[in-house]
MIPAMAR-190258 format. One line per field, with one value per residue: residue number from 1; y, z, x of N, C-alpha, C in turn. Coordinates in Angstrom, 3 decimals. Atoms other than C-alpha are relative to their C-alpha. Layout:
% residues N
num = c(NUM,...)
n_y = c(Y,...)
n_z = c(Z,...)
n_x = c(X,...)
ca_y = c(Y,...)
ca_z = c(Z,...)
ca_x = c(X,...)
c_y = c(Y,...)
c_z = c(Z,...)
c_x = c(X,...)
//
This chain:
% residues 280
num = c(1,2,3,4,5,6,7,8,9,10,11,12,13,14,15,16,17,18,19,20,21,22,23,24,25,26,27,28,29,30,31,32,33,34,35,36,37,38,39,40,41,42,43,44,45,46,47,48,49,50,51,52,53,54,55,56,57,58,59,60,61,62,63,64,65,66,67,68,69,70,71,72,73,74,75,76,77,78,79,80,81,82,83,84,85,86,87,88,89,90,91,92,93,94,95,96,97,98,99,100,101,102,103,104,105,106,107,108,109,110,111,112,113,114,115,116,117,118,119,120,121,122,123,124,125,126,127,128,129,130,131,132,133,134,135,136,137,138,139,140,141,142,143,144,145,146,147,148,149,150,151,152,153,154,155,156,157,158,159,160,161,162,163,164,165,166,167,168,169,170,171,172,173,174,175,176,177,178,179,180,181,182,183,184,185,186,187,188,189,190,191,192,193,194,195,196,197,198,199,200,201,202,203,204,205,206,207,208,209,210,211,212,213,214,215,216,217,218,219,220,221,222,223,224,225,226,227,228,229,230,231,232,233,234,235,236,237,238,239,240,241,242,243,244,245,246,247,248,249,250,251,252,253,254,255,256,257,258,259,260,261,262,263,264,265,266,267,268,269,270,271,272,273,274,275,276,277,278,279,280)
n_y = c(-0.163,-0.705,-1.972,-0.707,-0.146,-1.007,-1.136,0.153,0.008,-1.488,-1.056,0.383,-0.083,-1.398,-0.406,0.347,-0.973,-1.171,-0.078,-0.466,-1.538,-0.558,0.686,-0.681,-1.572,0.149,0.159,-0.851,-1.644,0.462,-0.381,0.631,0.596,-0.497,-1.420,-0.143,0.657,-1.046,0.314,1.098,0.259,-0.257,0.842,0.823,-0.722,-0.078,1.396,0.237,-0.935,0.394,0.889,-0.599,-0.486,1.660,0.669,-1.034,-0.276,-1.257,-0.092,0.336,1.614,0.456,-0.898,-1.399,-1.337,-1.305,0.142,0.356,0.987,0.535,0.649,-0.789,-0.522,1.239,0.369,-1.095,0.094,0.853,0.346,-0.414,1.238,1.702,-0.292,0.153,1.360,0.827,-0.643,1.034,1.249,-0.437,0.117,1.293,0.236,-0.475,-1.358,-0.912,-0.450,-1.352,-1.375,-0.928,-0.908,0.220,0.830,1.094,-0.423,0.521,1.285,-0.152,-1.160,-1.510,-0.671,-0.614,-1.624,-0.377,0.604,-1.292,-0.745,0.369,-0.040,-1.803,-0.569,0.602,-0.239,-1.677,-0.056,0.213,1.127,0.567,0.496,1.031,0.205,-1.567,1.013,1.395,-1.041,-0.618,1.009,0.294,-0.950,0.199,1.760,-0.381,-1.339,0.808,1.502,0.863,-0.410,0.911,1.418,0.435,0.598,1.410,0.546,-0.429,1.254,1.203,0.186,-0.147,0.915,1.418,0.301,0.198,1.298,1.491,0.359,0.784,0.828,0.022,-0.991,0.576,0.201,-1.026,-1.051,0.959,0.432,-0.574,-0.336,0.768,-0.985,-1.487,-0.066,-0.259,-1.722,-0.764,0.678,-1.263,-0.833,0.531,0.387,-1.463,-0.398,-1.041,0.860,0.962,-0.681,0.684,1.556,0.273,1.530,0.978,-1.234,0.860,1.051,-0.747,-0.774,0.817,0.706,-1.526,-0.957,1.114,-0.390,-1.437,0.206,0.198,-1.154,-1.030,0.556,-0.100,-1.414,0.022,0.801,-0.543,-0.976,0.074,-0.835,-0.695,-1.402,-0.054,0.804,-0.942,-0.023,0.918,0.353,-1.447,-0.190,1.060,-0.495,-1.413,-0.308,0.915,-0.708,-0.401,1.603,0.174,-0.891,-0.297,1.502,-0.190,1.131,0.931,0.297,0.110,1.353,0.256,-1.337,-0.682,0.527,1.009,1.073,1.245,-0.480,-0.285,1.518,1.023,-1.008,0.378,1.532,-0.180,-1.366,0.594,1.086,-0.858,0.267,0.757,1.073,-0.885,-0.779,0.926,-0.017,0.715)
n_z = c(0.528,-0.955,0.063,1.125,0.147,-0.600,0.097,0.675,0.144,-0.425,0.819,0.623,-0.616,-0.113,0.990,0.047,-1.035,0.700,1.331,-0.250,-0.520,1.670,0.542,-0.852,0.136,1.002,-0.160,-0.798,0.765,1.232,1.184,0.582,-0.895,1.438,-0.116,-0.962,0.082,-0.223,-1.656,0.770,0.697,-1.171,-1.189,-0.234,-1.221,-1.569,-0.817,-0.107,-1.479,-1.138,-0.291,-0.351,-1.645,-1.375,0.293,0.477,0.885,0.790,1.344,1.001,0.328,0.893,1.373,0.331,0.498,1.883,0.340,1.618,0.724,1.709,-0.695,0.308,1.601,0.595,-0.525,0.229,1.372,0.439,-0.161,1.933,0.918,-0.981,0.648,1.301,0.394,-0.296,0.869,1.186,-0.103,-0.226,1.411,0.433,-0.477,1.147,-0.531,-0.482,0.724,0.015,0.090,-0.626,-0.513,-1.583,-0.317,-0.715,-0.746,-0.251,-0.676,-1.247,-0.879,0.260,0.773,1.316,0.064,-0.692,1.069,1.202,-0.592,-0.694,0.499,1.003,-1.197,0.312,1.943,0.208,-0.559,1.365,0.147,0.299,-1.122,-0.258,-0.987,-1.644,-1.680,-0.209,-0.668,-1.327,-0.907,-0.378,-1.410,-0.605,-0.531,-1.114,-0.795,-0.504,-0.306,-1.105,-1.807,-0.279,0.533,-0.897,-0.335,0.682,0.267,-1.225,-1.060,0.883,0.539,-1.288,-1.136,-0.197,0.629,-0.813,-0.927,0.558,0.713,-0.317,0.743,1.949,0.368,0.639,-0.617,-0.889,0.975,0.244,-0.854,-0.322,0.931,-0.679,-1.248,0.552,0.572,-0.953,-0.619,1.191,0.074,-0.205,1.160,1.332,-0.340,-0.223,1.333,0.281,0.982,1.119,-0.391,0.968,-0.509,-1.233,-0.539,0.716,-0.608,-1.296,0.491,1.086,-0.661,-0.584,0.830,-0.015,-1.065,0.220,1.460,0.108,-1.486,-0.096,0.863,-0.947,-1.112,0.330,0.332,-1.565,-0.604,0.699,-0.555,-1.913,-0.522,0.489,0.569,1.692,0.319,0.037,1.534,0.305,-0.615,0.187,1.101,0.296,0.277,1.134,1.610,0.162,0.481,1.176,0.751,-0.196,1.522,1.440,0.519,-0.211,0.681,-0.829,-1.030,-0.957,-0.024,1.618,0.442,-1.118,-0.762,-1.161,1.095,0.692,0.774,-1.453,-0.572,0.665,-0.059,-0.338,0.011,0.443,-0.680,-1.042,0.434,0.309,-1.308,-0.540,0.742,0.007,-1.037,-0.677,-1.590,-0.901)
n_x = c(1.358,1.024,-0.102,0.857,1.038,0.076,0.347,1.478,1.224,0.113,0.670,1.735,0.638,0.492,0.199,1.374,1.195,0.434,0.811,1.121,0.683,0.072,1.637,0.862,-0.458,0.754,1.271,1.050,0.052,0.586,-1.381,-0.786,-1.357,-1.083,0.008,-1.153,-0.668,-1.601,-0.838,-0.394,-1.066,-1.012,0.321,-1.386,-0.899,-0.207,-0.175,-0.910,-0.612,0.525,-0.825,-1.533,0.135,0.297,-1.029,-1.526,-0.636,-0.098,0.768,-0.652,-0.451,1.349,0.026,0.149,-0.969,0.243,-1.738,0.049,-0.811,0.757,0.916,1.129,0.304,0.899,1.266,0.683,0.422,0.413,1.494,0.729,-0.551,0.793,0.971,0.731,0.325,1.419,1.019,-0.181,0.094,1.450,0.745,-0.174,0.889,1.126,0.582,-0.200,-0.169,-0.395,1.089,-1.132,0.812,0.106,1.377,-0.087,0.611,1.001,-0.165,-0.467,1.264,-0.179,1.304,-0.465,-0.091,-0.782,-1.295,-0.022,-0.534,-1.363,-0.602,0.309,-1.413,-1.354,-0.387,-0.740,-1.478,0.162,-0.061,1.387,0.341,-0.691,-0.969,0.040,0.394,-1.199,-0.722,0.571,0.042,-1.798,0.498,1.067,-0.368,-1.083,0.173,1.372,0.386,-0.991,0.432,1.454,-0.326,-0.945,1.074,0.027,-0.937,-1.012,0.821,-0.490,-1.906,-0.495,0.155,0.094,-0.850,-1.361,0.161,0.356,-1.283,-0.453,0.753,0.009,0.815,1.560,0.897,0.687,0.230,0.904,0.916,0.071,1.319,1.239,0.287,0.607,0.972,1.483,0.171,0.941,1.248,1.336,0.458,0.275,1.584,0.683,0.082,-1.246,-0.715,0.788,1.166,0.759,0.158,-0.655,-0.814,-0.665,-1.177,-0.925,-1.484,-1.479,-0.846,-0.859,-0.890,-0.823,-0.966,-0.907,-0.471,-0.454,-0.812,-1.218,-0.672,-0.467,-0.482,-1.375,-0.551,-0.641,-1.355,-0.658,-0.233,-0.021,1.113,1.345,0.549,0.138,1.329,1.354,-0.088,0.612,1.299,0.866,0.477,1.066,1.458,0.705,0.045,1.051,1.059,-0.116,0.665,1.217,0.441,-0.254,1.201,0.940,0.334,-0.281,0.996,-1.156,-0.679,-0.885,-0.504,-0.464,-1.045,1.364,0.421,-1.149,-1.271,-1.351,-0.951,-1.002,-0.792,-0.621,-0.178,-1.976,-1.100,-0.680,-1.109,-1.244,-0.292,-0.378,-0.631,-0.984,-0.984,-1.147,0.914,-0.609)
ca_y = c(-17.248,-16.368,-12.533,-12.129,-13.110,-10.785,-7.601,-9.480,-10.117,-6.378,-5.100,-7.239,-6.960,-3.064,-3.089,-5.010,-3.083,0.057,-1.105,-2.023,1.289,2.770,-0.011,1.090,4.808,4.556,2.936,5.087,8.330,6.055,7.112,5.216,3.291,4.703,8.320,7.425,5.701,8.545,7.570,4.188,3.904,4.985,2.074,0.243,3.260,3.485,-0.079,-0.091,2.635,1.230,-2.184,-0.333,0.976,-2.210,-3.742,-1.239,-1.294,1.366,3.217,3.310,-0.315,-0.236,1.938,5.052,7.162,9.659,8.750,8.927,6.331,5.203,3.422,6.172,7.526,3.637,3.657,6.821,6.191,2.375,2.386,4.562,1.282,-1.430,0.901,1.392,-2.151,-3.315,-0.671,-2.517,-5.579,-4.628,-4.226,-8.111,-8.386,-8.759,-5.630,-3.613,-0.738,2.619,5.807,8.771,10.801,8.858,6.508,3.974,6.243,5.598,2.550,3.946,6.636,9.731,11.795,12.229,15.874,15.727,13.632,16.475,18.735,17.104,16.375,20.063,20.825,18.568,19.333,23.095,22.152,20.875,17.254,14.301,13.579,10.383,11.883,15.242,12.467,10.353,14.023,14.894,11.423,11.705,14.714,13.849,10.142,11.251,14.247,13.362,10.047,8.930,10.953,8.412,5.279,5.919,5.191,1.653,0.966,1.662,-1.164,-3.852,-2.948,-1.601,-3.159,-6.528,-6.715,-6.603,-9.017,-11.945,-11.372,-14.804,-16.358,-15.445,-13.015,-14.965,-16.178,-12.944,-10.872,-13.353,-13.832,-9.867,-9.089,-11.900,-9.520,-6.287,-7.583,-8.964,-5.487,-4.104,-6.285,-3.637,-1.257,-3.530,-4.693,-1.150,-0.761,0.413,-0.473,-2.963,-1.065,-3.329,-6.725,-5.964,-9.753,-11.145,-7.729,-9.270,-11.848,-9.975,-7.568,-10.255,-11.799,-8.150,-7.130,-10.742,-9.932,-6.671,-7.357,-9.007,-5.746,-3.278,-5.585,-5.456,-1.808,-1.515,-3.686,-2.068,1.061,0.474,2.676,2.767,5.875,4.187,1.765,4.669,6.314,3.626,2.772,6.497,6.644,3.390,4.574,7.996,7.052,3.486,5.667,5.942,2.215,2.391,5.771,5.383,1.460,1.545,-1.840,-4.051,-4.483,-3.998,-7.548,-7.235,-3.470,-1.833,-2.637,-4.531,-6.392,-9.416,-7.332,-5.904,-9.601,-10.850,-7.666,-8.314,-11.934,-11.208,-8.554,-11.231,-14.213,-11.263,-11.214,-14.550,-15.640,-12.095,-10.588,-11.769,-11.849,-12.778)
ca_z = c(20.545,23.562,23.884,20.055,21.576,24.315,22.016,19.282,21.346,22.965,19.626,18.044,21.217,21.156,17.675,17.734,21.099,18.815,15.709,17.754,19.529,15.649,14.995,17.803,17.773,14.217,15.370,18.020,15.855,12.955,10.663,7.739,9.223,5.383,6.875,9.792,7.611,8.015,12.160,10.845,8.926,12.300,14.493,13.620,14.777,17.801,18.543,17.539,20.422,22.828,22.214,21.878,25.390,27.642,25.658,25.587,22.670,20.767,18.069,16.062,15.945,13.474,10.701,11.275,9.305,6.277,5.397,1.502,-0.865,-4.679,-2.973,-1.954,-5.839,-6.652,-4.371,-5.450,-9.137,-9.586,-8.569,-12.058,-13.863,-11.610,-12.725,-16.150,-16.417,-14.690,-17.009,-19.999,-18.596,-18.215,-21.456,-22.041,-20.554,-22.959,-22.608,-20.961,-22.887,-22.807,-21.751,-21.695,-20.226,-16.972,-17.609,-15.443,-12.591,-12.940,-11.436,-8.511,-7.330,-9.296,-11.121,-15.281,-14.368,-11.609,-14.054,-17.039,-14.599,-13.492,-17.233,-18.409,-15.446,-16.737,-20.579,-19.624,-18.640,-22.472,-22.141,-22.286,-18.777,-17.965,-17.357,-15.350,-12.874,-13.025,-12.368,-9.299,-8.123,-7.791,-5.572,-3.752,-2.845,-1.188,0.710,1.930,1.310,3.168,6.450,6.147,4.637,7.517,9.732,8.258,7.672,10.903,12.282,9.109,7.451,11.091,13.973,12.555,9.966,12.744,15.091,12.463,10.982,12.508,10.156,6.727,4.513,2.415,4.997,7.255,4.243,3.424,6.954,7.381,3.881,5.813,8.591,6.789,4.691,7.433,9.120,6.337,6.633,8.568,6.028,3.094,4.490,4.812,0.713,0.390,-1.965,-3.939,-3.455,-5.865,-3.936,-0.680,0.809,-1.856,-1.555,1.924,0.310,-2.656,-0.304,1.602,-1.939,-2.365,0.424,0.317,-3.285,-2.352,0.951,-0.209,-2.886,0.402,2.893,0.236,-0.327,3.773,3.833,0.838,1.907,5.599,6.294,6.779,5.418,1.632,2.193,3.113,-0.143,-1.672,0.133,-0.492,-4.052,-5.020,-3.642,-5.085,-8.577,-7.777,-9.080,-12.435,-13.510,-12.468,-14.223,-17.351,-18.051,-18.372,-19.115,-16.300,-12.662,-8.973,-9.184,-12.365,-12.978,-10.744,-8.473,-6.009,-9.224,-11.321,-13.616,-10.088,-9.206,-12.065,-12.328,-9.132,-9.486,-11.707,-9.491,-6.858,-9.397,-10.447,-6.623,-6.074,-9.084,-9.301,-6.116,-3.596,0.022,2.978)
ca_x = c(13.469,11.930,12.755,11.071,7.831,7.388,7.573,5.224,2.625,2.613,2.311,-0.811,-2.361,-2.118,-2.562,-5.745,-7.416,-6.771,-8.305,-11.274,-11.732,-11.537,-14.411,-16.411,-15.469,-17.139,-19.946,-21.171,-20.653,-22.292,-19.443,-18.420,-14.739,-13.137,-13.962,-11.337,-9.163,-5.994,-6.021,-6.564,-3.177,-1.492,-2.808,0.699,2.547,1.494,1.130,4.988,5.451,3.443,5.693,9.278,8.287,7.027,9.961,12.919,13.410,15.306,13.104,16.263,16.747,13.385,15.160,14.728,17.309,17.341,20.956,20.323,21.410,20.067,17.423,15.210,15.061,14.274,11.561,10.336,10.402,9.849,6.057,5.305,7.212,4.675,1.693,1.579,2.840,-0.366,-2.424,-1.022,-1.516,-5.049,-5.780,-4.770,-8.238,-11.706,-13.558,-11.065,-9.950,-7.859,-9.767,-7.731,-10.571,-10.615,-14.258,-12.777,-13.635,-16.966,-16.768,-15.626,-18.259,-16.910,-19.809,-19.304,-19.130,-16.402,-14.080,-14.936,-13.524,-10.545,-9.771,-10.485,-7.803,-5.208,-5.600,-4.797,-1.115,-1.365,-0.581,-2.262,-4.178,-2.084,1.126,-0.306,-1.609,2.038,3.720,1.296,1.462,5.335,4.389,1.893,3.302,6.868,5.451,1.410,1.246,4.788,3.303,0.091,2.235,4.921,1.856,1.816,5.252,7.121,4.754,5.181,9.013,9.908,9.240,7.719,10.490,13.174,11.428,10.356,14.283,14.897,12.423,14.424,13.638,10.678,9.267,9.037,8.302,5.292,3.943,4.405,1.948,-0.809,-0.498,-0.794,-3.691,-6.252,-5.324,-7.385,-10.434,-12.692,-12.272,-12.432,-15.617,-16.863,-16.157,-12.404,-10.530,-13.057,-16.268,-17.727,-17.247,-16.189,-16.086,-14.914,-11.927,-10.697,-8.759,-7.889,-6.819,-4.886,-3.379,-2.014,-0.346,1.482,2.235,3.589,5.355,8.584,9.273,8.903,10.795,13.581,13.678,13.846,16.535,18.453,18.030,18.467,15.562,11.819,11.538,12.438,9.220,7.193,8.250,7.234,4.206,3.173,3.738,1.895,-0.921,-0.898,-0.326,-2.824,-5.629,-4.127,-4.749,-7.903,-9.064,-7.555,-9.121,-12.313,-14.384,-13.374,-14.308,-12.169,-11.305,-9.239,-8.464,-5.892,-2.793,-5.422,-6.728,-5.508,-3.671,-1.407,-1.067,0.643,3.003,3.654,3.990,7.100,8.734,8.660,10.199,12.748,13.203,13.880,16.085,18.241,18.764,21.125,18.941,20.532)
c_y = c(0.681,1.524,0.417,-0.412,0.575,1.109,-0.552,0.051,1.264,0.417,-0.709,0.216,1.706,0.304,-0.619,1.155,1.419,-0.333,-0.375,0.867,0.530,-0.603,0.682,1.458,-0.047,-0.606,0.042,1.274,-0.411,0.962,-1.103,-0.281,0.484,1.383,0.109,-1.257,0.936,-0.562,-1.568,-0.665,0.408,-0.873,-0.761,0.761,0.440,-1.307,-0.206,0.691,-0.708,-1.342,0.052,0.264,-1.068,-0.639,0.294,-0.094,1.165,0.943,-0.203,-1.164,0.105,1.000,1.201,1.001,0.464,-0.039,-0.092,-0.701,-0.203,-0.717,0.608,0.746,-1.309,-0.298,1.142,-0.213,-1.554,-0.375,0.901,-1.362,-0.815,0.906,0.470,-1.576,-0.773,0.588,-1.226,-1.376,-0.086,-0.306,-1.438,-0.657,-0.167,1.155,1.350,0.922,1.334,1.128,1.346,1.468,-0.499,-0.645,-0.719,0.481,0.174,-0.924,0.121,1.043,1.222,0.018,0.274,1.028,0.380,-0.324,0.585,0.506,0.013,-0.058,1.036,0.440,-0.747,0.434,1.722,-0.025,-0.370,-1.701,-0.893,-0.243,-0.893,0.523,1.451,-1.397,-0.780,0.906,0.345,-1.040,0.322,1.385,-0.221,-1.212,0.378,0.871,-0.486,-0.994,-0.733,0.153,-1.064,-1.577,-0.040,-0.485,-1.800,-0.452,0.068,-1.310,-1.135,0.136,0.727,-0.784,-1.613,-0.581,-0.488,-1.352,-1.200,-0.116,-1.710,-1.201,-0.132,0.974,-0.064,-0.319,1.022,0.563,-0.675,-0.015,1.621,0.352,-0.795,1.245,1.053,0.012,-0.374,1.186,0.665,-0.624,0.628,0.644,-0.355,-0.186,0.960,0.724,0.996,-0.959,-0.676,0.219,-0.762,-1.709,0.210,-1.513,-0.343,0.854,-0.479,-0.885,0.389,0.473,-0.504,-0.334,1.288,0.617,-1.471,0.263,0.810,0.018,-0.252,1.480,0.965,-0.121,0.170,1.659,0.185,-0.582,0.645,1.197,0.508,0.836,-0.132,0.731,-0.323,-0.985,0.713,0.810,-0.828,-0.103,1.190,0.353,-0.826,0.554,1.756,-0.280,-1.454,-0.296,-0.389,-1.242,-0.420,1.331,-0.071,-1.603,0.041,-1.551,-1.335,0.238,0.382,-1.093,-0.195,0.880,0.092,-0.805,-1.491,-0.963,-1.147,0.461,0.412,-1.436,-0.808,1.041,-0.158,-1.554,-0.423,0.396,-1.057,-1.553,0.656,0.067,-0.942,-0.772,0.866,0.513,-0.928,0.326,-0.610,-0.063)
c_z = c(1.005,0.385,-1.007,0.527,0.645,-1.124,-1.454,0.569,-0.100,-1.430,-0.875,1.092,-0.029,-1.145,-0.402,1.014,-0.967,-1.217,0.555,0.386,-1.098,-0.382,0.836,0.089,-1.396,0.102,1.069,-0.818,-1.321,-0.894,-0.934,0.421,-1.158,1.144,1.241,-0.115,-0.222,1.477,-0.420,-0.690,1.616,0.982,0.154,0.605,1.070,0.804,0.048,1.356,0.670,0.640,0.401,1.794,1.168,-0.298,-0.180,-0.635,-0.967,-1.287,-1.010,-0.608,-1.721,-1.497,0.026,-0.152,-1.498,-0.430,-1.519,-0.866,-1.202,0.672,0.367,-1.380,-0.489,0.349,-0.159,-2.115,-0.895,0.022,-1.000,-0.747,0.565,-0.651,-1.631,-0.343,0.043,-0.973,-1.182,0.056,0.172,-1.236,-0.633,0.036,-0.812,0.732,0.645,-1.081,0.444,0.310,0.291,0.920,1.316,-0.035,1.102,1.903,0.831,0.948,1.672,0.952,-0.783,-1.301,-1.677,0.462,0.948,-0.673,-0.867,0.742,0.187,-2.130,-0.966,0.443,-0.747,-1.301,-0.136,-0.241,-2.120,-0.870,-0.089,1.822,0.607,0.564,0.545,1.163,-0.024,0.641,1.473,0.530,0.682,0.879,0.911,0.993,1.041,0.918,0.906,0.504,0.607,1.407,-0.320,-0.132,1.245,1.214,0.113,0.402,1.034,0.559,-1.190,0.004,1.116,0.447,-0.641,-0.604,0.496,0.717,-1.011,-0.742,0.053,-0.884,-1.426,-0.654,-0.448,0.942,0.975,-0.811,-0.599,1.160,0.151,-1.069,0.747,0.823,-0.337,-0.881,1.112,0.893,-0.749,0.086,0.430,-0.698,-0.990,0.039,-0.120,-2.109,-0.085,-0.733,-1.385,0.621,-0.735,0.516,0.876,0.632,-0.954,-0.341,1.400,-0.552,-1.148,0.633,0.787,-1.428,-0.446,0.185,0.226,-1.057,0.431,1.364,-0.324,-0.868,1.334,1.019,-0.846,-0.516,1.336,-0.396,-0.879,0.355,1.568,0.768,-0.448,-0.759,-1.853,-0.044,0.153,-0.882,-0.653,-0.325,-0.823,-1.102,-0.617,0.088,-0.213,-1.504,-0.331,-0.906,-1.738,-0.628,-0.092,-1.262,-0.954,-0.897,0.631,-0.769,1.108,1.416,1.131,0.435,-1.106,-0.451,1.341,0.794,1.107,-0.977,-0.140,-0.603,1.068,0.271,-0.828,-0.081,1.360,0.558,-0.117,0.122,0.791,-1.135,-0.624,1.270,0.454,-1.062,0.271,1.301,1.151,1.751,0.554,1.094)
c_x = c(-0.918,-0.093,-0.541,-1.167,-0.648,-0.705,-1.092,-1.400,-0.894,-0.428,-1.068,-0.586,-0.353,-0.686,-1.699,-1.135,-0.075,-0.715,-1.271,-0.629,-0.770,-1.505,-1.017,-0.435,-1.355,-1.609,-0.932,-0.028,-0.613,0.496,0.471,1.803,0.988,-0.082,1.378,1.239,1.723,-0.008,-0.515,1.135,0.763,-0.188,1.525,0.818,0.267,-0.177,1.566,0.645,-0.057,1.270,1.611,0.101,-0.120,1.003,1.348,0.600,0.286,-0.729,1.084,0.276,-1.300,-0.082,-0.473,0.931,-0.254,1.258,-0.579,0.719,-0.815,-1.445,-1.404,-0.849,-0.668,-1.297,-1.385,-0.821,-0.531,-1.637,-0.724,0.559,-1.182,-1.270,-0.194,0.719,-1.057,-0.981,-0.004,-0.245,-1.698,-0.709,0.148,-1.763,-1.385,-0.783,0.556,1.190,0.484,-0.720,1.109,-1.072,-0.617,-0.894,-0.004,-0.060,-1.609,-0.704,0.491,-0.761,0.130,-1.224,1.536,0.447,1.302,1.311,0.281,0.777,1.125,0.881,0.184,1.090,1.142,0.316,0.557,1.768,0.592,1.023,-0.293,-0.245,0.736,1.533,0.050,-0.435,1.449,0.386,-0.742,-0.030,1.270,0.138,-0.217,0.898,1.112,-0.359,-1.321,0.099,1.051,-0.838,-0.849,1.006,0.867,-0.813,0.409,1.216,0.709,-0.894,0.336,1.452,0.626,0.128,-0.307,1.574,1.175,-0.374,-0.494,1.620,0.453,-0.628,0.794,-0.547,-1.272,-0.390,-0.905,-0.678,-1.728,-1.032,-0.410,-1.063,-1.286,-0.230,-0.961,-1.459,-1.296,0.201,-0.708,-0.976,-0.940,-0.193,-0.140,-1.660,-1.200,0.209,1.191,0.697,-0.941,-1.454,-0.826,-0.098,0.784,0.216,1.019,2.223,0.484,0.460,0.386,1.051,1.362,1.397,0.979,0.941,1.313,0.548,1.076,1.351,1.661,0.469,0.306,0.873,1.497,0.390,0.291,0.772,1.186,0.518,0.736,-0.721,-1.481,-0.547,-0.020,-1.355,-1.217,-0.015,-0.679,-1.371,-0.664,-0.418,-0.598,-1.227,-0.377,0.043,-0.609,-1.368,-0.262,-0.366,-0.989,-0.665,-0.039,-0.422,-1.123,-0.455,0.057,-0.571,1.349,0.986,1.125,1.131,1.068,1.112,-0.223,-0.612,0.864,1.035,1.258,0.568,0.897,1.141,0.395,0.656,1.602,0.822,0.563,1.132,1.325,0.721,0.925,0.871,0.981,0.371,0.478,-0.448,0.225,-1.409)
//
């Protein structure tokens, strides 16, 4: 036991002094802390350096290969199945209701006129709006949004993933979402994510990333690479949007992956988790 707590502490300790710089940094340049939330998503990856290094440990040990297997395609294509399940599950909701013209944007800062725009752009291709945003998510997510999610994930389904192994999978996979969600608390606070009730968004945000934790800890482990949780990671939150846009009627607490409707969708991923698959 005593050799895993060495390279833990090294990396919350780095990983904290950098997320306060970030705080600070931000508030001498009186910058909203969202505006430097791209070197923000990288505080885990270089706290994982910093720790690999004082602790010699191998970067490879922490999953890093591109060996391809079914696994990366699952992780690519199951996070369109988790979002329009949550859409639909949305609509279980009183008041919340279908928009195929994006209203539920509203709610989120975008101008009538920028949302016309976007769905003048999509109706050219001559489909309905809903699945030009599924197709450009499934873009966007593996390519963009891995570089930003691998950020993240090389520090959670990396490095922590390897060093809490000794805990079990539920339990690491559990303590590692706690982690990953009060790591988000500056910028929740600052109106990300749940711009509409930021406090009360720090423990959504928390119930979330716990939610969400055992699905990415078991695609790492399936895969035997990072790189399928930053898939993942990446396309979630490119095609996140879409649950939100397209219900209109509801609130950030309810609507969306980060909502209620995300938490019971993934409520049942994780009791599909823990009855069907076979986790050593």
């Amino acid at each position: 036991m005593k050799h895993k707590i060495k390279p833990l502490i090294t990396f919350f300790i780095s990983l904290i002094i950098l997320v306060s710089l970030l705080i600070l940094i931000s508030y001498l340049i009186n910058v909203n802390l969202i505006l430097l939330a791209p070197l923000y998503m990288f505080t885990p990856f270089v706290a994982t350096i910093i720790a690999c290094f004082i602790n010699k440990i191998p970067f490879k040990d922490l999953g890093i290969s591109l060996k391809f297997n079914k696994w990366f395609i699952i992780s690519w294509l199951l996070p369109v199945i988790l979002i329009l399940a949550i859409l639909l599950i949305s609509f279980l909701f009183p008041g919340i209701k279908y928009s195929p013209t994006m209203q539920g944007l509203l709610a989120y800062g975008a101008t009538p006129e920028s949302i016309a725009q976007g769905v003048e752009q999509y109706s050219r291709f001559g489909f309905p709006s809903i699945i030009f945003a599924i197709l450009l998510a499934l873009i966007v997510g593996p390519t963009i949004n891995t570089l930003f999610a691998f950020g993240e994930e090389i520090g959670w389904r990396g490095f922590l993933q390897k060093e809490l192994s000794f805990m079990g999978f539920w339990k690491s996979s559990l303590l590692i979402g706690l982690i990953w969600g009060i790591w988000h608390a500056p910028i929740i606070l600052q109106g990300y994510n749940y711009p509409q009730h930021p406090l009360i968004g720090v423990g959504m945000m928390i119930i979330f990333t716990v939610l969400l934790s055992p699905l990415l800890c078991y695609i790492r482990k399936k895969a035997k690479s990072v790189f399928a949780s930053s898939i993942m990671h990446g396309t979630i939150n490119a095609l996140a949007g879409i649950a939100i846009a397209f219900a209109v009627g509801g609130n950030d607490l309810i609507v969306g992956i980060q909502g209620l409707s995300g938490f019971i969708v993934l409520a049942i991923v994780n009791i599909g988790l823990l009855k069907f698959a076979k986790i050593k």
